[in-house]
C-alpha positions in Angstrom: -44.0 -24.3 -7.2 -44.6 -27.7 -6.0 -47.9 -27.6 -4.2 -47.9 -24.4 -2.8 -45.1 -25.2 -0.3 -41.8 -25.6 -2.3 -39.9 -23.0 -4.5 -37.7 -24.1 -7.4 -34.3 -22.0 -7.3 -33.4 -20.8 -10.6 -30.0 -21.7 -11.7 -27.3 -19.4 -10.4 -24.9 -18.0 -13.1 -21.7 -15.9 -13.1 -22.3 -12.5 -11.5 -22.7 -9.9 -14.5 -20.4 -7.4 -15.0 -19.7 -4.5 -13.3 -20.8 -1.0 -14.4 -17.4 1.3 -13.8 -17.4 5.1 -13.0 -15.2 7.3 -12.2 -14.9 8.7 -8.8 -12.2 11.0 -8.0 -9.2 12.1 -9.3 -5.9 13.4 -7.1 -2.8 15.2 -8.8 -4.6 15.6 -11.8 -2.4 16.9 -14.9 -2.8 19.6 -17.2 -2.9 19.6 -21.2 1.0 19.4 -21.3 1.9 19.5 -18.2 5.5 18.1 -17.7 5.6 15.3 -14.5 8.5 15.5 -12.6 10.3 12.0 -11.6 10.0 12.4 -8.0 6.2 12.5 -8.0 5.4 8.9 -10.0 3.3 6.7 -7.5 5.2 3.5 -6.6 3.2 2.1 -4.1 -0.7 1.8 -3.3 -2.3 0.2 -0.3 -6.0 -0.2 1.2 -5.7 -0.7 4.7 -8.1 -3.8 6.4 -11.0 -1.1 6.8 -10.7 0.4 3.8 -11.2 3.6 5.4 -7.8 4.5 4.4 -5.2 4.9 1.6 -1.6 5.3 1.7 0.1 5.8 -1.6 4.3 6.0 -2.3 6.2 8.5 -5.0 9.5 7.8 -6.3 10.4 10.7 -3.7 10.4 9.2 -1.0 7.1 10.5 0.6 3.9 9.1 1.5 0.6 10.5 1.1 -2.4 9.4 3.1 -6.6 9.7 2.2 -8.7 8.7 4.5 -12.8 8.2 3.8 -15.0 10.8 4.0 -19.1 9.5 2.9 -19.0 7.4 6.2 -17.0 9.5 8.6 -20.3 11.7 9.6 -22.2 8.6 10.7 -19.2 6.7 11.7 -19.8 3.2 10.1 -18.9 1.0 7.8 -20.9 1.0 4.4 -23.0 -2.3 5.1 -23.7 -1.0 9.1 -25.5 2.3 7.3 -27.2 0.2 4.8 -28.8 -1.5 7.8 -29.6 1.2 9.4 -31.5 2.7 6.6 -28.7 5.9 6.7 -28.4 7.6 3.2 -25.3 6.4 1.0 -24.0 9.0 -1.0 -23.5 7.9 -4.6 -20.0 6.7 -4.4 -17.0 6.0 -1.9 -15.2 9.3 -1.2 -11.7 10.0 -0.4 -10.0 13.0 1.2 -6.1 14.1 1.6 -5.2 13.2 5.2 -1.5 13.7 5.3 1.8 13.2 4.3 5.5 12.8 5.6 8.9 12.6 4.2 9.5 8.5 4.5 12.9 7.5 3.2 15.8 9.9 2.1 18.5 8.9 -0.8 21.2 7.3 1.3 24.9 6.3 -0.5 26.5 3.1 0.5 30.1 3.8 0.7 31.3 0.3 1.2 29.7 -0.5 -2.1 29.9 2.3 -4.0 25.7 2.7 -4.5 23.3 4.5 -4.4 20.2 4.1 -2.5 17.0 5.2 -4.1 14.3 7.0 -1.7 11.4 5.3 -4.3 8.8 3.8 -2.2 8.6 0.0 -2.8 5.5 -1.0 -1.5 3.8 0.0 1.5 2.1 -2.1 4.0 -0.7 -1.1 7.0 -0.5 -2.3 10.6 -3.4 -2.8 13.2 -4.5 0.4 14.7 -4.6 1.2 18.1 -5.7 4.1 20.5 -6.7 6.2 17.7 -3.3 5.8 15.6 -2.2 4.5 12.4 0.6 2.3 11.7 2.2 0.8 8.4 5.6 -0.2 7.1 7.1 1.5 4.1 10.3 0.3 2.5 12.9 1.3 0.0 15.6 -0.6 -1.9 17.1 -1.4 1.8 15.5 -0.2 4.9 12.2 -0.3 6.4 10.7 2.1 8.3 7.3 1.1 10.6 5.8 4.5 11.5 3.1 5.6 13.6 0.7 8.0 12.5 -1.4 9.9 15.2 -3.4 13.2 15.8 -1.6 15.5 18.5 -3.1 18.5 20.3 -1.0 21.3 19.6 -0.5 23.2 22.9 0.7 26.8 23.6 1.3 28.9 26.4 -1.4 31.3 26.3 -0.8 33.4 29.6 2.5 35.0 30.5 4.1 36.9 33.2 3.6 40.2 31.7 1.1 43.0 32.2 0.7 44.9 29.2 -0.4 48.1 31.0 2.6 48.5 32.5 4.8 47.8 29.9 7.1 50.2 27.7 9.4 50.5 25.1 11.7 47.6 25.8 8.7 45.3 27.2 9.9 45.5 30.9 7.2 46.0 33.5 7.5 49.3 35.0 7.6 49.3 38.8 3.9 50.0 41.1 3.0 49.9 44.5 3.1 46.0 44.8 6.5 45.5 43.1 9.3 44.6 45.4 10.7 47.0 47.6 14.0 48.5 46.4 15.9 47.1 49.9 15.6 43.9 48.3 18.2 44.2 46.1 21.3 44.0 47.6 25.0 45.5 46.8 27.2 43.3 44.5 24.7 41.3 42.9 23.4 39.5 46.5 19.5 38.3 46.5 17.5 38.5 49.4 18.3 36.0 52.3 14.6 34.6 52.1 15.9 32.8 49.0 18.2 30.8 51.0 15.5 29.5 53.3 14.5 31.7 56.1 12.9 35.1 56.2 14.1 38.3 56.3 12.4 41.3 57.4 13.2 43.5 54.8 11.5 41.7 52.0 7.9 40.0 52.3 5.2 39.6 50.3 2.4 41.9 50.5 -0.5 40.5 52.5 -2.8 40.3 48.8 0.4 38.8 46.7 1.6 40.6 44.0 -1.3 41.2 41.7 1.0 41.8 38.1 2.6 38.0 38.7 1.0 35.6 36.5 1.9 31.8 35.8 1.9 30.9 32.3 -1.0 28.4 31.2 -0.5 25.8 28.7 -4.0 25.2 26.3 -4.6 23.0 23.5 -6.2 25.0 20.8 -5.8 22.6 17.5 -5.0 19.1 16.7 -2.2 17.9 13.9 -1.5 14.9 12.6 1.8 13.8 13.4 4.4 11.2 11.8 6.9 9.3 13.6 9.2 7.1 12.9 8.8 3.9 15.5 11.5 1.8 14.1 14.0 1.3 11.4 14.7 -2.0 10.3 18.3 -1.8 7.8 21.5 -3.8 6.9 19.8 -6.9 6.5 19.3 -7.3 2.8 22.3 -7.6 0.1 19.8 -7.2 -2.9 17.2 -4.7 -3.5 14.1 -5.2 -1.2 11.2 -6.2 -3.6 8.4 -7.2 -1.2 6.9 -6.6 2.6 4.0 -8.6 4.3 2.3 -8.3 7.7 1.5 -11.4 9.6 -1.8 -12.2 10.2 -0.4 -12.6 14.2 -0.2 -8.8 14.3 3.2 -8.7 15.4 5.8 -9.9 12.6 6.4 -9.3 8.7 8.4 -10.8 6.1 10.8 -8.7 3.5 11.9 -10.5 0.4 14.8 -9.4 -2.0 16.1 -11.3 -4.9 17.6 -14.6 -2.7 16.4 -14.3 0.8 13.5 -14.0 2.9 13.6 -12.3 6.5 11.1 -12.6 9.3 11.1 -9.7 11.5 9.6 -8.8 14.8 7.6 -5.6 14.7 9.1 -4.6 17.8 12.9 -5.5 17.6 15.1 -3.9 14.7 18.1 -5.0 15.8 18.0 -8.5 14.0 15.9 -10.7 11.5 16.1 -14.2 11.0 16.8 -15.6 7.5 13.5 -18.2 6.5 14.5 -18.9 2.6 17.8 -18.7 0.8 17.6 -19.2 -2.9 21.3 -18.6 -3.2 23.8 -21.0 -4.1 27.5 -22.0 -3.2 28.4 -20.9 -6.5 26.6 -17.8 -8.1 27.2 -18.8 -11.7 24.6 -21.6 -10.7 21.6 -19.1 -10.4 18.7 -19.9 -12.6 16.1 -17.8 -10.8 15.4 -15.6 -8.0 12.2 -14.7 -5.7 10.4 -12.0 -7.3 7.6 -11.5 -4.7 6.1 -13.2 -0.8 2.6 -12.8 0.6 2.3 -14.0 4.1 -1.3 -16.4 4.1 -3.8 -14.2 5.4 -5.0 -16.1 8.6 -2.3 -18.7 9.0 0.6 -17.3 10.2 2.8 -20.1 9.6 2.0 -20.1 6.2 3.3 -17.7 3.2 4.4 -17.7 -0.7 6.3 -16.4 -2.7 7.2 -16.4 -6.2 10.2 -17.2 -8.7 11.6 -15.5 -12.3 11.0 -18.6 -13.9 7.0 -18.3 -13.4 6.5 -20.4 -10.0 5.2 -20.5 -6.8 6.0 -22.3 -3.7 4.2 -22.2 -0.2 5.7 -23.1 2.8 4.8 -23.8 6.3 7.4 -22.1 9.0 7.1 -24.8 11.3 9.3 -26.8 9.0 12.2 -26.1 7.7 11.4 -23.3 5.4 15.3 -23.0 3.9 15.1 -26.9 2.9 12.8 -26.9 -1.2 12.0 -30.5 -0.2 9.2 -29.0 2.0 7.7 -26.2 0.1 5.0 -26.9 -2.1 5.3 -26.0 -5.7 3.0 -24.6 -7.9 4.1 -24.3 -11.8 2.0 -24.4 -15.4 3.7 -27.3 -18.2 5.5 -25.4 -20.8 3.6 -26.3 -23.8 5.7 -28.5 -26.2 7.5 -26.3 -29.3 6.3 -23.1 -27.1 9.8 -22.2 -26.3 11.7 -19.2 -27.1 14.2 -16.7 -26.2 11.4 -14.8 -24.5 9.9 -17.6 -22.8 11.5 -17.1 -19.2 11.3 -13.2 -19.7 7.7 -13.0 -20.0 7.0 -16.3 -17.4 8.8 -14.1 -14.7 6.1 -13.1 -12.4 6.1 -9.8 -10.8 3.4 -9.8 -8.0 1.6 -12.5 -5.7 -1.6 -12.0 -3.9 -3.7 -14.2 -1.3 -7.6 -14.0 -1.7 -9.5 -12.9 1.3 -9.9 -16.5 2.2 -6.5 -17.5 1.7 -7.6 -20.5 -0.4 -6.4 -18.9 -3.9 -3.4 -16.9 -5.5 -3.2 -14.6 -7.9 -0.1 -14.0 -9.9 1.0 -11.7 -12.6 3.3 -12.3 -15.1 4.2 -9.9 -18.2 1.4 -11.2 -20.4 -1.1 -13.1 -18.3 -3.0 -13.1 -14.6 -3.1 -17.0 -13.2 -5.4 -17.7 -10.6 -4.4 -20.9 -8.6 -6.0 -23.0 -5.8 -3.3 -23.9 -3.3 -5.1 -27.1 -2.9 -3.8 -27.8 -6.8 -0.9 -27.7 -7.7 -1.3 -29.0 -10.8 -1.8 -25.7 -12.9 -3.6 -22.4 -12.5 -7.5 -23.0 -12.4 -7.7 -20.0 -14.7 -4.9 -17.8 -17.0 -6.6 -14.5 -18.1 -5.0 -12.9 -20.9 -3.6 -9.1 -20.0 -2.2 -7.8 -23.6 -1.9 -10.9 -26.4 -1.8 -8.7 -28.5 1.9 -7.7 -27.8 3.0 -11.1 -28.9 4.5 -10.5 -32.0 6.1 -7.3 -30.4 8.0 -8.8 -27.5 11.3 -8.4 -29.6 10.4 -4.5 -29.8 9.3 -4.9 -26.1 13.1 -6.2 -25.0 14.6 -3.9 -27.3 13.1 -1.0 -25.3 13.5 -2.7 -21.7 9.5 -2.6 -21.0 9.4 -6.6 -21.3 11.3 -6.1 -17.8 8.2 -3.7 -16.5 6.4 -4.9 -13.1 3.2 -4.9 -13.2 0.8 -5.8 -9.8 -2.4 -7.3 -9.5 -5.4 -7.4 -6.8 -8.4 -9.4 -6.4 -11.9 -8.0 -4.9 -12.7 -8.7 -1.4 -15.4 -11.2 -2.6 -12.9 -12.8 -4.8 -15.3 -13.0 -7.3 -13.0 -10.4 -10.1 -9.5 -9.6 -10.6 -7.2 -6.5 -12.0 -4.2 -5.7 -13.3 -2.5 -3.1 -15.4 -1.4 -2.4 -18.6 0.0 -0.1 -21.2 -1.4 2.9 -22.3 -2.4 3.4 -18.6 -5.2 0.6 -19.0 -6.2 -1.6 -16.8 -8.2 -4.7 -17.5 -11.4 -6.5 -15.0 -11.7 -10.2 -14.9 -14.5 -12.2 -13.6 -13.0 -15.4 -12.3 -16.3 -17.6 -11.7 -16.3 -20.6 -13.9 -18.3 -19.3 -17.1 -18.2 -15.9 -16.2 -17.5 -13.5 -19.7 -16.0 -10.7 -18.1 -13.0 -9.2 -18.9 -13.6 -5.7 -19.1 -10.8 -2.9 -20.4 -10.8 0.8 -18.5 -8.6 4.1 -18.9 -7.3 5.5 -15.8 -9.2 8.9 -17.2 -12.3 10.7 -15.9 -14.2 8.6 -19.1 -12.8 5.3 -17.8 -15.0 3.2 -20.8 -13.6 5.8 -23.5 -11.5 2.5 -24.5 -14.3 0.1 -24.1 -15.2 -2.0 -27.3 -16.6 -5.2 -27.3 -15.0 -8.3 -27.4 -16.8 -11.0 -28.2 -16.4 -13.6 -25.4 -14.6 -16.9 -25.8 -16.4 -19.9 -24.2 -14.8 -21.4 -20.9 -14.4 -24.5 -20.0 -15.7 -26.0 -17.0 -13.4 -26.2 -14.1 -14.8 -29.5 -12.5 -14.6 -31.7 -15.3 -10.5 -31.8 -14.9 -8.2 -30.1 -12.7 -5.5 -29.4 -15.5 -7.6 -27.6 -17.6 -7.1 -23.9 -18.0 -9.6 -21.2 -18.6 -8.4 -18.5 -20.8 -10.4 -15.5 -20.8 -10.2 -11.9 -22.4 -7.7 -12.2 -25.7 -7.9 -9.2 -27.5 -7.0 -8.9 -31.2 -3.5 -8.6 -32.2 -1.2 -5.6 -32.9 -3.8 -3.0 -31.7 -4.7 -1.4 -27.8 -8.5 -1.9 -27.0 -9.5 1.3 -29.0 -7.7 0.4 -31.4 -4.6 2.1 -32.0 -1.0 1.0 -31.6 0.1 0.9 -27.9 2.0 3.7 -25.9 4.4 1.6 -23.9 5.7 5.3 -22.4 2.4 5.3 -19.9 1.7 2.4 -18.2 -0.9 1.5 -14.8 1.8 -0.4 -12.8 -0.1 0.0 -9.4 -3.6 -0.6 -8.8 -5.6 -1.5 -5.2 -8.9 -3.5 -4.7 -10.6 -1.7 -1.7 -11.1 -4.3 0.7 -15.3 -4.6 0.9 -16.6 -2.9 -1.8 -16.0 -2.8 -5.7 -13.6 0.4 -5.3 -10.6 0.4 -7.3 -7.6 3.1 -6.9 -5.1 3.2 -9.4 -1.9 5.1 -10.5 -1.4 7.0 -13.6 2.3 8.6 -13.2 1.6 10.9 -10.4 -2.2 11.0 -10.8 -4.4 8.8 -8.2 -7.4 7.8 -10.1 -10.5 6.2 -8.4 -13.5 4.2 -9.7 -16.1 2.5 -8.3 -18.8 -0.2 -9.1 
């Protein structure tokens, strides 16, 4: 206080960490219970409201929740705070639907097969009550439309019951048609051609037994449909799809090109990067993920095996390198190895909310970068060190190769990621900020919680090449622990979009926490 009239702010810090629960829990397993194949979630999505959730199996289907604590006073979480509404205690979820999204195909001309795995999935903009998102296989998208219908049936027909027997024909009265209608040799009466005849006429009331059938709506379903199918245009497996913030294109990325599509036309694509050259024994690396910038539409990203990113603006040439901007980490002198290029591969991009940062994941690290740097990450978080020394037992196996994602909260103060074990690790990612906070995808999420003591960080300001490593763990041992189980393993994990929500996938279980 300076005289009564001024107020001296304390000194903000880094938020503290987040207290995790567990929220809900969908295709829970049994003690031994065997999971079949076909029902391992590939793909998880929030859409913009985060009123919804799509997830994707290895079958081919998707499954859609959809958010039940706000539904009764229909508004958002903040709206009800403001309004003084009660909050229940935690963000609730509730099985909407599900539909049969991609089939296995065979490519004859090449001899392959065609998974139906869900890839990743990707929501739409809604309109007039309907839902719309893009799924995607190894090779064809689908954008489908997902909408409540009344189901309608005819509730009144032409048939008195009274004066019905055995075979359920109406039994002649007083008002039926008079027998001198029906004519010899199959004739009908000659009112039927257009004039009157006076043998046959109605009866001055009508016929009291004729009824016309009504059509009533009694219950509404949701319906799938599929709007468009967009195929043929990729020679590699199909790795990636991102909406446009324009509402009305996408991008699909496989291992050397990059399509932009038209939400409306499936008949062709247009080709905006080619990695591939003239002569394929001159490969060194491939695209491995794309993120369209999430409010500039000319803008997108995408990643490379060999651990980089470039962004590029669409209204130059996006097939030319010269004019994309590249964003790579020095390889530390002595630090190569065989596994060097292996683990720098990086398996999943993402834009923050603001489009200012990107967060990438490789095998053993998250790297946060500022697109106005493209010096180095601003901060490298480390998932699993501890597997160092095991990366020749991790090759051996093939898990080295495993694709894990990442997401960031919609106040891009944390991050997340998966690991083995079916762990998955928080990060704060505010300068100084300790965080870095190890759950179980299990109704006791901190059952693997210890405490580890923080490392300092260094200050971001001071140099824009220095790196803030956060969250090393010690070596040869999980977080309780005990030696790893690289046989389960949290590939996919979403940040709901507003609130600190995460959903994540176990194998065929859809585990939920919240904050």
């Amino acid at each position: 206080m300076n005289g009564g009239d001024e107020v001296v702010a304390a000194p903000v810090g880094p938020p503290q960490p987040l207290d995790w629960k567990f929220s809900q829990v969908f295709g829970e397993r049994t003690a031994g219970e065997e999971v079949q194949e076909v029902d391992i979630i590939s793909a998880i999505e929030f859409d913009k409201t985060g009123d919804h959730l799509a997830t994707g199996d290895r079958g081919g289907r998707v499954v859609l929740f959809e958010r039940t604590d706000t539904k009764d006073h229909g508004g958002s979480r903040r709206d009800l705070e403001r309004m003084d509404y009660p909050i229940s205690r935690h963000p609730e979820f509730r099985y909407k639907t599900e539909f049969q999204s991609h089939e296995p195909e065979f490519d004859y001309l090449k001899s392959l097969e065609i998974e139906e795995k869900i890839n990743k999935i990707r929501w739409c903009q809604a309109a007039n009550g309907a839902l719309f998102l893009l799924s995607t296989n190894d090779k064809t998208i689908k954008f489908w439309k997902v909408q409540e219908k009344k189901i309608k049936k005819v509730s009144d027909m032409n048939l008195d019951p009274s004066k019905a027997f055995g075979n359920g024909s109406v039994a002649s009265s007083s008002n039926s048609v008079s027998p001198k209608a029906h004519l010899a040799n199959g004739a009908y009466p000659s009112r039927l051609y257009g004039y009157q005849s006076s043998e046959f006429s109605f009866p001055p009331g009508g016929i009291p037994s004729l009824r016309l059938p009504m059509v009533t709506s009694h219950e509404t379903s949701l319906m799938a449909r599929c709007r468009r199918v967009y195929a043929h245009a990729h020679d590699y497996h199909i790795n990636s799809i991102s909406n446009n913030s324009d509402g009305e294109t996408f991008i699909s990325a496989d291992d050397l090109r990059i399509n932009l599509w038209n939400l409306e036309i499936s008949s062709q694509s247009f080709n905006i990067v080619d990695v591939k050259p003239a002569n394929m024994e001159d490969l060194t690396e491939v695209i491995t993920s794309a993120e369209f910038h999430p409010t500039h539409c000319n803008m997108l990203a995408y990643s490379s095996s060999k651990g980089s990113i470039r962004l590029i603006d669409l209204r130059q040439s996006a097939l030319c390198d010269s004019h994309a901007k590249l964003f790579e980490e020095q390889e530390a002198p002595g630090s190569r190895s065989f596994f060097t290029e292996i683990i720098a591969s990086i398996s999943d991009i993402k834009f923050g909310k603001d489009g200012r940062y990107v967060l990438s994941r490789d095998y053993m690290t998250l790297k946060l970068w500022d697109i106005n740097m493209d010096s180095g990450p601003v901060s490298t978080f480390q998932v699993h060190e501890y597997l160092r020394p095991k990366l020749c037992d991790l090759y051996e196996n093939d898990s080295i190769f495993d694709k894990f994602e990442c997401c960031l909260s919609g106040d891009g103060l944390r991050v997340a990621t998966g690991s083995y074990s079916n762990l998955f690790r928080v990060f704060g990612c505010t300068p100084g900020s300790p965080e870095g906070t190890t759950l179980e995808a299990s109704k006791n999420p901190m059952r693997r919680q210890v405490q580890t003591p923080s490392r300092p960080s260094r200050s971001l300001s001071s140099s824009i090449t220095r790196v803030v490593r956060r969250g090393a763990e010690s070596p040869g041992v999980d977080a309780n622990g005990n030696s790893f189980d690289f046989s389960t393993k949290l590939l996919h994990l979403a940040w709901h979009p507003t609130e600190n929500s995460i959903a994540c996938a176990a194998a065929n279980s859809l585990y939920m926490y919240y904050a």
